[in-house]
MARLOTI-496825 format. One record per residue: residue number from 1; residue in three letters; x, y, z of N, C-alpha, C, O in turn. Coordinates in pm, 1 decimal, always signed. Example, Ala and Ser with C-alpha at 12.3 -4.5 7.8 and 13.67 -1.06 7.14 Angstrom:
2
@k:1, r:ala, n.xx:+1319.0, n.yy:-569.0, n.zz:+780.0, ca.xx:+1230.0, ca.yy:-450.0, ca.zz:+780.0, c.xx:+1320.0, c.yy:-330.0, c.zz:+780.0, o.xx:+1423.6, o.yy:-331.9, o.zz:+846.5
@k:2, r:ser, n.xx:+1285.0, n.yy:-225.0, n.zz:+708.0, ca.xx:+1367.0, ca.yy:-106.0, ca.zz:+714.0, c.xx:+1290.0, c.yy:+3.0, c.zz:+787.0, o.xx:+1340.9, o.yy:+113.8, o.zz:+803.9
END
This chain:
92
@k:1, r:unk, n.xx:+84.0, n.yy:-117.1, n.zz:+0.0, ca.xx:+0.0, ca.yy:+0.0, ca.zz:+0.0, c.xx:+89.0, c.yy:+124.1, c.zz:+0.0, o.xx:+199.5, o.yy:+137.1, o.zz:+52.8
@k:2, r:unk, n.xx:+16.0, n.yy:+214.6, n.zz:-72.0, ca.xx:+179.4, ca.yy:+340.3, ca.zz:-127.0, c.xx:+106.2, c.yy:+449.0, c.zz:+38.7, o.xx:-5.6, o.yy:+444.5, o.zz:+89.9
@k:3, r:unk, n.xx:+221.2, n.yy:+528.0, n.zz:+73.8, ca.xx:+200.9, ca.yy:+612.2, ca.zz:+159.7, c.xx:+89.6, c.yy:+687.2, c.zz:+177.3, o.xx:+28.3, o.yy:+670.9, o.zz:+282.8
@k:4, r:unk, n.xx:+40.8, n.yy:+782.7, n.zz:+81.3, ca.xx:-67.2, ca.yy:+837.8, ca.zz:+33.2, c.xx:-186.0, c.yy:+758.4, c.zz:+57.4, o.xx:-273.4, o.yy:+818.7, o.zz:+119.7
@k:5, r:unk, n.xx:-220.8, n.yy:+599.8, n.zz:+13.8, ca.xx:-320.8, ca.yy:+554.7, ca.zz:+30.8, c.xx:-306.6, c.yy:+520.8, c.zz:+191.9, o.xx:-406.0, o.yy:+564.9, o.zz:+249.6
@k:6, r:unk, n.xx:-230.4, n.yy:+467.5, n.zz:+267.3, ca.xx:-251.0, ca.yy:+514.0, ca.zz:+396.1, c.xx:-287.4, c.yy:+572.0, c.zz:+473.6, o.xx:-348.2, o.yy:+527.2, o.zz:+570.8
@k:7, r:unk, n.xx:-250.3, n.yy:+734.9, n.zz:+444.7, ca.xx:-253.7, ca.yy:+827.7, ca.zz:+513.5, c.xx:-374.4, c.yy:+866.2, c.zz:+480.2, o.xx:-415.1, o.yy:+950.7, o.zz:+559.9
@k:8, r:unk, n.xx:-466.9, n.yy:+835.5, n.zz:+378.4, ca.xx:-642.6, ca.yy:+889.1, ca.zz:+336.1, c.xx:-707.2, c.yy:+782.1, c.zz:+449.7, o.xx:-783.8, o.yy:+814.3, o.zz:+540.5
@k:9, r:unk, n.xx:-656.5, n.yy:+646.3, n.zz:+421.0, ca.xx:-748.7, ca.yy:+532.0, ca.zz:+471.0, c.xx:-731.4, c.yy:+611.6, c.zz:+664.8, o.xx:-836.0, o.yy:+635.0, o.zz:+725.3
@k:10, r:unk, n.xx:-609.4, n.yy:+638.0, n.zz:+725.3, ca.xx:-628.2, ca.yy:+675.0, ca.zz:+843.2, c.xx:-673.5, c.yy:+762.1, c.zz:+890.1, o.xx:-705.5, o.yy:+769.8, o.zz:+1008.7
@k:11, r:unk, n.xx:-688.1, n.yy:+860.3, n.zz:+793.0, ca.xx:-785.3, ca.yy:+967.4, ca.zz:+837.5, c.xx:-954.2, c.yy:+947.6, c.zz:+871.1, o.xx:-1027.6, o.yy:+983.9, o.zz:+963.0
@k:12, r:unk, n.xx:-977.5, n.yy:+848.8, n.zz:+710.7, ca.xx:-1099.4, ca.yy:+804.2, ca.zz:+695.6, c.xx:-1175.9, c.yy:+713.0, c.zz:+853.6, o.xx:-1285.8, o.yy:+716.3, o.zz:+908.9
@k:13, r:unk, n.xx:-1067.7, n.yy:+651.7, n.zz:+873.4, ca.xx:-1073.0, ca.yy:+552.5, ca.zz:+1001.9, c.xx:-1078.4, c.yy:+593.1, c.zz:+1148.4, o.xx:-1101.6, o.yy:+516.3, o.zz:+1241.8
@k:14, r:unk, n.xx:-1053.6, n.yy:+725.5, n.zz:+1156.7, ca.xx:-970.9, ca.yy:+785.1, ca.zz:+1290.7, c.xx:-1091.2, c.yy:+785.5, c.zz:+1376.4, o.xx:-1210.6, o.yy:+797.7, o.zz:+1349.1
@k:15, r:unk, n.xx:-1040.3, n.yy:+772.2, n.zz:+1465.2, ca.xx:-1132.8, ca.yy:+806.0, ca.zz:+1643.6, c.xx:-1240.5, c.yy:+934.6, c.zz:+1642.2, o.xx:-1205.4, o.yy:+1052.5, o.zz:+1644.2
@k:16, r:unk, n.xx:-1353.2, n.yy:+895.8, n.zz:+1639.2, ca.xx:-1385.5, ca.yy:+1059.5, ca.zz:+1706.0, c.xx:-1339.8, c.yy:+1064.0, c.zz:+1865.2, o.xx:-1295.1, o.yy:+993.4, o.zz:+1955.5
@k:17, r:unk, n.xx:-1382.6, n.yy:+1195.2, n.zz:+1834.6, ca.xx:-1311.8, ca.yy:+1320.9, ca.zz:+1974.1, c.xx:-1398.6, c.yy:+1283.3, c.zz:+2079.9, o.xx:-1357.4, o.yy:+1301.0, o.zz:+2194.5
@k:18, r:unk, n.xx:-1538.4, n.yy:+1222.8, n.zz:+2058.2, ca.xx:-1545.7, ca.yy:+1204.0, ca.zz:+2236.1, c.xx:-1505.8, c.yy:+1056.7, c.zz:+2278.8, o.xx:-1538.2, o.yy:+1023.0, o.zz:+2392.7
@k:19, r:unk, n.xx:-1425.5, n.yy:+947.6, n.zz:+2182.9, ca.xx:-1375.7, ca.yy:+866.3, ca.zz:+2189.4, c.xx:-1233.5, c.yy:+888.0, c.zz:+2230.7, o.xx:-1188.9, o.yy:+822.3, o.zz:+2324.8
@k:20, r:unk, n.xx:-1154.3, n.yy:+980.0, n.zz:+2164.0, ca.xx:-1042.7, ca.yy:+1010.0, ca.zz:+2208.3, c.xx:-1058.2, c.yy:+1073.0, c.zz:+2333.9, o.xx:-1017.6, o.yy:+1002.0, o.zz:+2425.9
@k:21, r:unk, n.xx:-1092.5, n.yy:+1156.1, n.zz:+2360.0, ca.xx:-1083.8, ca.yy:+1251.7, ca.zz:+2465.8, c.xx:-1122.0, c.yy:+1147.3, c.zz:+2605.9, o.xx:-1075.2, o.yy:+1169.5, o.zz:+2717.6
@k:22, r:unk, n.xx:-1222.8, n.yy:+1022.4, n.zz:+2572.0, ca.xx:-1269.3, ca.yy:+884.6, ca.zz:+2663.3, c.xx:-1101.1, c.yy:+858.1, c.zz:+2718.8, o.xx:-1054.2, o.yy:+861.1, o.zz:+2832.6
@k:23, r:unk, n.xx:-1054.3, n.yy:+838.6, n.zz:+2621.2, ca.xx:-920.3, ca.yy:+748.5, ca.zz:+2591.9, c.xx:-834.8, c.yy:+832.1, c.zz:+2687.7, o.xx:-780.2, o.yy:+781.0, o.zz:+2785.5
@k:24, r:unk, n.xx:-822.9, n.yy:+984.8, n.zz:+2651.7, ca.xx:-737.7, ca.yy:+1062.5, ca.zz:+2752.1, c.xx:-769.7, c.yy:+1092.2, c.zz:+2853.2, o.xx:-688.9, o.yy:+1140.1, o.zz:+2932.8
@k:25, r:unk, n.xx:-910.5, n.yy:+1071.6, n.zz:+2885.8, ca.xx:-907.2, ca.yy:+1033.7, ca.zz:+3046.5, c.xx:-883.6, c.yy:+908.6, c.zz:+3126.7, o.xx:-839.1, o.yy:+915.8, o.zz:+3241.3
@k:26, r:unk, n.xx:-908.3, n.yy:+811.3, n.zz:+3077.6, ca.xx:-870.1, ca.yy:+699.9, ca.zz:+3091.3, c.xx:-687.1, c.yy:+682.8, c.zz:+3127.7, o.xx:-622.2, o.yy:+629.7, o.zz:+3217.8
@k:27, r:unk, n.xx:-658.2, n.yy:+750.9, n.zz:+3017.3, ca.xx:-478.4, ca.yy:+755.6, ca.zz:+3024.3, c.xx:-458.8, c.yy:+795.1, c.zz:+3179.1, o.xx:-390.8, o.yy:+723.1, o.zz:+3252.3
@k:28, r:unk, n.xx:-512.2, n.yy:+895.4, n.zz:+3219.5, ca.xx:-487.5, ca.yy:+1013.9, ca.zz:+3284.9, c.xx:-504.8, c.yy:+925.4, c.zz:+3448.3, o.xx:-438.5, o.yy:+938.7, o.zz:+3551.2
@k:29, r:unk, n.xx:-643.4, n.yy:+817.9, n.zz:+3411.0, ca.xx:-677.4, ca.yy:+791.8, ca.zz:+3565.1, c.xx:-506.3, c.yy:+633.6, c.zz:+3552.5, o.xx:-421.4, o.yy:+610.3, o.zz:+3638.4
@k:30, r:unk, n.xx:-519.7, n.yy:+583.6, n.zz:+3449.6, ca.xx:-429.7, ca.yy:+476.5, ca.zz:+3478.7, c.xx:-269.3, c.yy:+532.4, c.zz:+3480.0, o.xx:-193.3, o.yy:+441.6, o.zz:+3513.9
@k:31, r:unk, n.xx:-219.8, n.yy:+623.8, n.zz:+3459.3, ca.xx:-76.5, ca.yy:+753.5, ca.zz:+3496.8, c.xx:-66.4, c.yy:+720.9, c.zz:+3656.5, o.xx:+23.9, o.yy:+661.7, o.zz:+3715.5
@k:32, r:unk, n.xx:-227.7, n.yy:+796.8, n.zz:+3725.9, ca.xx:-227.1, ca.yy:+860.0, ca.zz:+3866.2, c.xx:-203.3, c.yy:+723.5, c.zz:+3928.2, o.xx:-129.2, o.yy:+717.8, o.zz:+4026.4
@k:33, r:unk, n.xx:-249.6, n.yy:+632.1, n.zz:+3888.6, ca.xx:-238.3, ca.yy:+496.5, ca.zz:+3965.0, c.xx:-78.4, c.yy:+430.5, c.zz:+3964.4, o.xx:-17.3, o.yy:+359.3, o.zz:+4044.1
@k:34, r:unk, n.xx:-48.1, n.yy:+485.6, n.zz:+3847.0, ca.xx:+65.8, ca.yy:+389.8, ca.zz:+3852.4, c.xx:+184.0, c.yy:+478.3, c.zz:+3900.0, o.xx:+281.1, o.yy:+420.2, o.zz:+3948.4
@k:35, r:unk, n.xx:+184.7, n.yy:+632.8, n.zz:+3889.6, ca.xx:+322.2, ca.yy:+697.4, ca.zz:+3941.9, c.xx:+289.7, c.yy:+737.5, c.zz:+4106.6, o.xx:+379.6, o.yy:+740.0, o.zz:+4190.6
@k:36, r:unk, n.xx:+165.7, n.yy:+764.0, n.zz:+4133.6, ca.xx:+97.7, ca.yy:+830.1, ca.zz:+4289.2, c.xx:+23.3, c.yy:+740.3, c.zz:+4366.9, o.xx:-11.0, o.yy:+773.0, o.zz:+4480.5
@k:37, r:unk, n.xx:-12.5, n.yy:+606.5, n.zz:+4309.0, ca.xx:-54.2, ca.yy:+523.1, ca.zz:+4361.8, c.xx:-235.2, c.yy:+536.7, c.zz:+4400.6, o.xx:-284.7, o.yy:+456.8, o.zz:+4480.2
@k:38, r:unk, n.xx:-311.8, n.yy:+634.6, n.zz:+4340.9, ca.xx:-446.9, ca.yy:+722.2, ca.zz:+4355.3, c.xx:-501.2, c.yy:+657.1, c.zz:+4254.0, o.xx:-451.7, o.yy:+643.5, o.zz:+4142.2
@k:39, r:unk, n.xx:-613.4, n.yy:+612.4, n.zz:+4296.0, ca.xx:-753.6, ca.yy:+591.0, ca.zz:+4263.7, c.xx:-819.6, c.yy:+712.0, c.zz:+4222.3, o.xx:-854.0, o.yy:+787.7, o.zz:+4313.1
@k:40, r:unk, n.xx:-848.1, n.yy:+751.1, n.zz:+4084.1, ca.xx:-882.2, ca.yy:+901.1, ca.zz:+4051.3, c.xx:-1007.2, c.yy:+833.5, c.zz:+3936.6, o.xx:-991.7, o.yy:+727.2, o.zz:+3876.4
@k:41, r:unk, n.xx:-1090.8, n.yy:+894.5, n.zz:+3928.8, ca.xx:-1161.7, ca.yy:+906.6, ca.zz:+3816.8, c.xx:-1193.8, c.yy:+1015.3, c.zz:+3725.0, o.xx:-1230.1, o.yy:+1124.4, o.zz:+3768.9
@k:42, r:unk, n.xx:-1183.3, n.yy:+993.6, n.zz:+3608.2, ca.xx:-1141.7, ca.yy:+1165.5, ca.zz:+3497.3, c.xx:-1284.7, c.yy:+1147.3, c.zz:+3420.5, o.xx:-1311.2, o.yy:+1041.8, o.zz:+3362.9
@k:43, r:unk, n.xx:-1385.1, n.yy:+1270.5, n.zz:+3424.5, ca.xx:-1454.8, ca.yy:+1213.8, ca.zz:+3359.5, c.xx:-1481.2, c.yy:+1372.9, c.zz:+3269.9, o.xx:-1380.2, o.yy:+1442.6, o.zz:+3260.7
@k:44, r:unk, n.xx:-1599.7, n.yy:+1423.4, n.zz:+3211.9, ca.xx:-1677.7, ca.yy:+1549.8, ca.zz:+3192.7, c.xx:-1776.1, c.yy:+1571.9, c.zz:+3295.5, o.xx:-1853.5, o.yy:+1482.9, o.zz:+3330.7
@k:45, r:unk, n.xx:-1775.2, n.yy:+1732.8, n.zz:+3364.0, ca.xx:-1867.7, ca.yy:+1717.5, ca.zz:+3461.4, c.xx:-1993.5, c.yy:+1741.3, c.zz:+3378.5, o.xx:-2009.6, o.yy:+1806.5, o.zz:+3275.3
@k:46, r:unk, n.xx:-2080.9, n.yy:+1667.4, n.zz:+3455.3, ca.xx:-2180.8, ca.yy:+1635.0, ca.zz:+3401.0, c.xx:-2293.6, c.yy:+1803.1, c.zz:+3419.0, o.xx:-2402.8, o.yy:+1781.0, o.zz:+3366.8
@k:47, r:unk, n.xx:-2287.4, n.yy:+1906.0, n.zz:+3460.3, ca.xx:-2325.4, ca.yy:+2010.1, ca.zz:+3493.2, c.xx:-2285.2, c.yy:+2089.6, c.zz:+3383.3, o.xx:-2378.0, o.yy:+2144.8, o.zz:+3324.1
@k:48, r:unk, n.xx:-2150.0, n.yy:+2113.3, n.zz:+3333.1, ca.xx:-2095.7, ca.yy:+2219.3, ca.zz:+3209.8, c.xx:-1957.9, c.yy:+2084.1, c.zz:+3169.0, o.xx:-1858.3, o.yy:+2031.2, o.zz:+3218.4
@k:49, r:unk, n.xx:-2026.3, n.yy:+2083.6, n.zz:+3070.5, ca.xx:-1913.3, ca.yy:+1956.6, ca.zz:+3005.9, c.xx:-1802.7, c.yy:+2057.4, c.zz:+2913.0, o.xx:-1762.2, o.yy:+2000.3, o.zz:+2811.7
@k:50, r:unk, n.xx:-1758.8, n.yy:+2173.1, n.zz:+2930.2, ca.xx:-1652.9, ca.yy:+2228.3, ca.zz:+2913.9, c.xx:-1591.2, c.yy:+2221.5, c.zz:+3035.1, o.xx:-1508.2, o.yy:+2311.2, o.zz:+3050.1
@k:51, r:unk, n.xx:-1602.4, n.yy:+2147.9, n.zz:+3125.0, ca.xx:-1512.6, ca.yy:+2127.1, ca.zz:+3257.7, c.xx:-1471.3, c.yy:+1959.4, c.zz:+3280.3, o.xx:-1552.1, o.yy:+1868.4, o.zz:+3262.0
@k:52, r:unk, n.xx:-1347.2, n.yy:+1942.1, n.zz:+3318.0, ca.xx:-1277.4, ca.yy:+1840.4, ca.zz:+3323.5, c.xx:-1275.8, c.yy:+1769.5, c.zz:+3530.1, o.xx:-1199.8, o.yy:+1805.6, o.zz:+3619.9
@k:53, r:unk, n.xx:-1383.1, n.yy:+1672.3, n.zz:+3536.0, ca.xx:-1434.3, ca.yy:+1625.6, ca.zz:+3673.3, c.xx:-1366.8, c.yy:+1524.4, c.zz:+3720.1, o.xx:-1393.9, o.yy:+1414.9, o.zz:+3670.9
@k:54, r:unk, n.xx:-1220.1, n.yy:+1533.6, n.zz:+3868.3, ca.xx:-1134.8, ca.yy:+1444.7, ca.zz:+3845.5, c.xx:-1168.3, c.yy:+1447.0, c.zz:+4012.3, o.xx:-1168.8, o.yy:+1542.0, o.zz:+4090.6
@k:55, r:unk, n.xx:-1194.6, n.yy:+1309.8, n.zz:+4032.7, ca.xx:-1266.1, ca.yy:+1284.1, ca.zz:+4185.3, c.xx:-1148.7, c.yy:+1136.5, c.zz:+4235.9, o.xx:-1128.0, o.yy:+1029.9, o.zz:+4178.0
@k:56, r:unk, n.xx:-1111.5, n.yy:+1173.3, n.zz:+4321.2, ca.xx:-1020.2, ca.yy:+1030.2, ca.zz:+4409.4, c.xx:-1111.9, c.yy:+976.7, c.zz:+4525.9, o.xx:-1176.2, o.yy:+1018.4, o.zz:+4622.3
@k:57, r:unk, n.xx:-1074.9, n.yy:+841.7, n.zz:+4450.0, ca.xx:-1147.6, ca.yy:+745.2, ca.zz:+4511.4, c.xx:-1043.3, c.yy:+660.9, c.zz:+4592.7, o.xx:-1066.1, o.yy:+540.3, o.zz:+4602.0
@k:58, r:unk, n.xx:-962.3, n.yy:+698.1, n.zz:+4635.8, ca.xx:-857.8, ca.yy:+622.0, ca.zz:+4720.6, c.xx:-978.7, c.yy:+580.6, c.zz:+4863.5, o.xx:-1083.4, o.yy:+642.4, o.zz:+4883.0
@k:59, r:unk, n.xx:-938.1, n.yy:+485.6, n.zz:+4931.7, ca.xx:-1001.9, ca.yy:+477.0, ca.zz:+5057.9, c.xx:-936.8, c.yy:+500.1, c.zz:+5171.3, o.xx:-827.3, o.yy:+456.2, o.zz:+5206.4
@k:60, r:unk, n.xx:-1044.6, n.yy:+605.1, n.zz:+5253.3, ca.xx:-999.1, ca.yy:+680.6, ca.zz:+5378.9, c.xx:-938.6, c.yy:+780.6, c.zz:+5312.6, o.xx:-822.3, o.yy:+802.3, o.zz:+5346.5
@k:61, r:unk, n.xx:-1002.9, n.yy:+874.6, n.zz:+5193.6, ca.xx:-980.2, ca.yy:+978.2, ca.zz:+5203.7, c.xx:-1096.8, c.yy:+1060.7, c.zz:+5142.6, o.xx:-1148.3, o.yy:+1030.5, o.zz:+5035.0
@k:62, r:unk, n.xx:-1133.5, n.yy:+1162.1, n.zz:+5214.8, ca.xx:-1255.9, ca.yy:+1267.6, ca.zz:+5185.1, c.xx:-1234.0, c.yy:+1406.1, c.zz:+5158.1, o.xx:-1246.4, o.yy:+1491.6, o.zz:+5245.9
@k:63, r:unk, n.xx:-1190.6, n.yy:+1441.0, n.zz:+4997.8, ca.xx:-1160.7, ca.yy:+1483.1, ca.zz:+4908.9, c.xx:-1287.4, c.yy:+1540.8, c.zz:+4805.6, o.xx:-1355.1, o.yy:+1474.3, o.zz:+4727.2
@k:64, r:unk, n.xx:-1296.2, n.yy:+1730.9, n.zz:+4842.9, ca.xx:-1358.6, ca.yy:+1754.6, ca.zz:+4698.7, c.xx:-1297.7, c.yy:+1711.9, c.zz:+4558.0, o.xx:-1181.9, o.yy:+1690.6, o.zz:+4522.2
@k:65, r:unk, n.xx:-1428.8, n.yy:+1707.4, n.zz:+4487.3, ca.xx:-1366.2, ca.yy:+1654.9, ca.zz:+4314.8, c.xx:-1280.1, c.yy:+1794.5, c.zz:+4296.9, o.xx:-1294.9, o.yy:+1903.8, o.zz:+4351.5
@k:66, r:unk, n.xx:-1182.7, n.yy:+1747.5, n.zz:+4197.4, ca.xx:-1100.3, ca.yy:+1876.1, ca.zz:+4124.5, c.xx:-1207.9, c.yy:+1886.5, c.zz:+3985.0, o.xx:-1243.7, o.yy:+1790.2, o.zz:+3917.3
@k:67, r:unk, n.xx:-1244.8, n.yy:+2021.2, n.zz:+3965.4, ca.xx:-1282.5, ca.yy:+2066.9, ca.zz:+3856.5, c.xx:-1198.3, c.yy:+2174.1, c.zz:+3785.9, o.xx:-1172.0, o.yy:+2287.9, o.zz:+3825.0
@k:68, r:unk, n.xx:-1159.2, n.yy:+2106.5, n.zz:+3663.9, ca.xx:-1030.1, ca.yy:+2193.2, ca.zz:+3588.5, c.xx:-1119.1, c.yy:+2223.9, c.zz:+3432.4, o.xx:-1186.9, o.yy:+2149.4, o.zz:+3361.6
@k:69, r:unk, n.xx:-1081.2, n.yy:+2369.1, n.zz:+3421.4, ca.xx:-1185.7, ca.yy:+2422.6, ca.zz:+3303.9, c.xx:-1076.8, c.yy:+2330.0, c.zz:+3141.0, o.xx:-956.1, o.yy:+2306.2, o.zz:+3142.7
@k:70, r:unk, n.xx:-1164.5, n.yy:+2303.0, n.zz:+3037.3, ca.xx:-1102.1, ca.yy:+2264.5, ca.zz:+2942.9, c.xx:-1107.7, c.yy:+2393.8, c.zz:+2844.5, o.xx:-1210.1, o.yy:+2459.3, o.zz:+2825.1
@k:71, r:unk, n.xx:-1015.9, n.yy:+2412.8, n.zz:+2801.6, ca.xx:-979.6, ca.yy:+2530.2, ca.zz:+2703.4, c.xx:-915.2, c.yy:+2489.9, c.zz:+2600.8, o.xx:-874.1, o.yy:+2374.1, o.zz:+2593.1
@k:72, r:unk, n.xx:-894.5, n.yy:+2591.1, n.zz:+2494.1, ca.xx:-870.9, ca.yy:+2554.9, ca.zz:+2360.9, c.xx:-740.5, c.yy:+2467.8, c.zz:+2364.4, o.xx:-740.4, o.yy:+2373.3, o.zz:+2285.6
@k:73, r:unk, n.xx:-612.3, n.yy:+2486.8, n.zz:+2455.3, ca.xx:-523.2, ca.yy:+2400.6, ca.zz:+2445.1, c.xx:-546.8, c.yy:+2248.0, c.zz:+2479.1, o.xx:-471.5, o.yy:+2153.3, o.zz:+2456.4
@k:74, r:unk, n.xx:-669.7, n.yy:+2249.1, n.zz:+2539.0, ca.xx:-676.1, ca.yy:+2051.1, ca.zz:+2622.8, c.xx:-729.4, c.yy:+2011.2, c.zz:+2439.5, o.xx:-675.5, o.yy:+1919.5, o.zz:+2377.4
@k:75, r:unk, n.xx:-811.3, n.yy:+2076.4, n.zz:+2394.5, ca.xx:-903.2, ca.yy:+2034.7, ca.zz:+2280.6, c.xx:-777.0, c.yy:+2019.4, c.zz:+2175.1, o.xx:-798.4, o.yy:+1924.6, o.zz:+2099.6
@k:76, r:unk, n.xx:-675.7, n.yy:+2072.9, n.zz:+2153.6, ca.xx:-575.2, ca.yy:+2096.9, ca.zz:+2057.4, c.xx:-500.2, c.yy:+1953.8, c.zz:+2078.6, o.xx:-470.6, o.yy:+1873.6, o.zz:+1990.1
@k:77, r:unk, n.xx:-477.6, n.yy:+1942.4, n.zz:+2216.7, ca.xx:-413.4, ca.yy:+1801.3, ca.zz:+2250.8, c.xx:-508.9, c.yy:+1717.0, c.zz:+2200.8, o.xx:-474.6, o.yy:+1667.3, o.zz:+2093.5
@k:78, r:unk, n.xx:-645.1, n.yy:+1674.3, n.zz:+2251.0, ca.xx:-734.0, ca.yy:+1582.5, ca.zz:+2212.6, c.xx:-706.4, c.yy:+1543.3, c.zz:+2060.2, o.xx:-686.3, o.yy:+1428.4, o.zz:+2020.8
@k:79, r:unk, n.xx:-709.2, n.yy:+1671.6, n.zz:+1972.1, ca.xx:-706.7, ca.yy:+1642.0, ca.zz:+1836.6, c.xx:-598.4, c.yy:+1590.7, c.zz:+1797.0, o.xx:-606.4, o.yy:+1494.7, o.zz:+1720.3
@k:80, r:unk, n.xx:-491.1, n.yy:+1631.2, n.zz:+1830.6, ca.xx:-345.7, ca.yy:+1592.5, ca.zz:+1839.7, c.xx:-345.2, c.yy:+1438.2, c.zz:+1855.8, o.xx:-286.3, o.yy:+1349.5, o.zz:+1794.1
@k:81, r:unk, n.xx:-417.5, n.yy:+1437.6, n.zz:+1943.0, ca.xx:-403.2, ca.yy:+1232.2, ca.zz:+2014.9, c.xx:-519.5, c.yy:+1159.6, c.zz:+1870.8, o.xx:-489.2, o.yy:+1057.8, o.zz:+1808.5
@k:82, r:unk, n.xx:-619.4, n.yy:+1222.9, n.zz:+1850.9, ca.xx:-686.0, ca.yy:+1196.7, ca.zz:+1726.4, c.xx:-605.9, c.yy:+1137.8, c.zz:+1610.0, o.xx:-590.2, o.yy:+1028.9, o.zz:+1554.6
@k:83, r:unk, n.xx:-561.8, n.yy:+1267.6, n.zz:+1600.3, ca.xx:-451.2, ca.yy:+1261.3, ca.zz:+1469.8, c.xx:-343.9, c.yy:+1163.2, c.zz:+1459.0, o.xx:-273.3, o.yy:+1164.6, o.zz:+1358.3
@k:84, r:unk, n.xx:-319.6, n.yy:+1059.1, n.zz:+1572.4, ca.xx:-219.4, ca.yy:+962.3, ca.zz:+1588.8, c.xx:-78.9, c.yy:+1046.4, c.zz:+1621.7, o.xx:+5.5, o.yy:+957.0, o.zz:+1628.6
@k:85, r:unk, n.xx:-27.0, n.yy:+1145.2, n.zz:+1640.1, ca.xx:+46.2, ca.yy:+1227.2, ca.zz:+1657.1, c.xx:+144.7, c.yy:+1095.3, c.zz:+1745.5, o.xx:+95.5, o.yy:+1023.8, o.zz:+1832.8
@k:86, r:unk, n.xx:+287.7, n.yy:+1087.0, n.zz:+1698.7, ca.xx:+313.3, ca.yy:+1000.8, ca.zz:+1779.9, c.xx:+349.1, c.yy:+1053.8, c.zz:+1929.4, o.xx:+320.6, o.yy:+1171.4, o.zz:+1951.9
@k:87, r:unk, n.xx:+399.8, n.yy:+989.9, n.zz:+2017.7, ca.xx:+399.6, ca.yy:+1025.3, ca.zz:+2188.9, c.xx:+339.9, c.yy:+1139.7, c.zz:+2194.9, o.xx:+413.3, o.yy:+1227.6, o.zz:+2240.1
@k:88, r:unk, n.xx:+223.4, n.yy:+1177.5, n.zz:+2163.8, ca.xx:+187.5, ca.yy:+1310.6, ca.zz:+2249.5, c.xx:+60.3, c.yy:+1245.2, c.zz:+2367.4, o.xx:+3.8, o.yy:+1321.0, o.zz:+2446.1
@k:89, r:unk, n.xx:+31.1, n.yy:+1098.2, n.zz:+2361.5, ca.xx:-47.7, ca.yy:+1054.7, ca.zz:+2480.3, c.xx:+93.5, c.yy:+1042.7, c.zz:+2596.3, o.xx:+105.6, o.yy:+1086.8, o.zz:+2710.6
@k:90, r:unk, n.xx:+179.5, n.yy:+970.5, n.zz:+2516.8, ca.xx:+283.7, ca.yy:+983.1, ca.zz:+2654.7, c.xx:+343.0, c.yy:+1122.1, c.zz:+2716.5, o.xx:+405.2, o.yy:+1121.3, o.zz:+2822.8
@k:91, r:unk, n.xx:+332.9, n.yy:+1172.7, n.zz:+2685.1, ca.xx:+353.7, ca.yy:+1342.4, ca.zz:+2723.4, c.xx:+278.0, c.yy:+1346.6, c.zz:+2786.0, o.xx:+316.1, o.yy:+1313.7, o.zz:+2898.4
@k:92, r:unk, n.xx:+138.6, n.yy:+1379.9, n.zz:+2781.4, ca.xx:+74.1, ca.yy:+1419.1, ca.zz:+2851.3, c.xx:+30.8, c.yy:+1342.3, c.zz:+2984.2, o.xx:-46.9, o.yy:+1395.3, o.zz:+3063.6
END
């Protein structure tokens, strides 16, 4: 298969964004577990889903959720991770 036909077929094929963006929270809760040892869950708050809802579920600890606003740079990454961009999930 020549380069060109690749690079159409992967576009054609690619992730949508609330699949990716699934994926980069997901990354995000299995990171916290494995470098901090935290039980975190990353989700969209369900109130203004331009906000990023990251709640620890460790036990024996009673912790407000972190709510972190998503702005044009989180969305730039998302697309970025879309795009197959190589290591930019490991970066982040």
């Amino acid at each position: 298969m020549k380069k060109k036909q690749k690079e159409k077929l992967m576009k054609a094929f690619r992730p949508s964004f609330d699949s990716t963006r699934q994926k980069l929270f997901r990354h995000l809760e299995q990171t916290a577990t494995k470098l901090y040892n935290l039980d975190i869950t990353a989700s969209l708050n369900p109130k203004n889903h331009e906000q990023l809802l990251v709640v620890n579920n460790t036990p024996g600890t009673e912790t407000k959720p972190l709510i972190v606003p998503i702005d044009e740079t989180f969305v730039s990454i998302i697309k970025r991770v879309q795009k197959q961009e190589k290591a930019v999930l490991e970066q982040f």
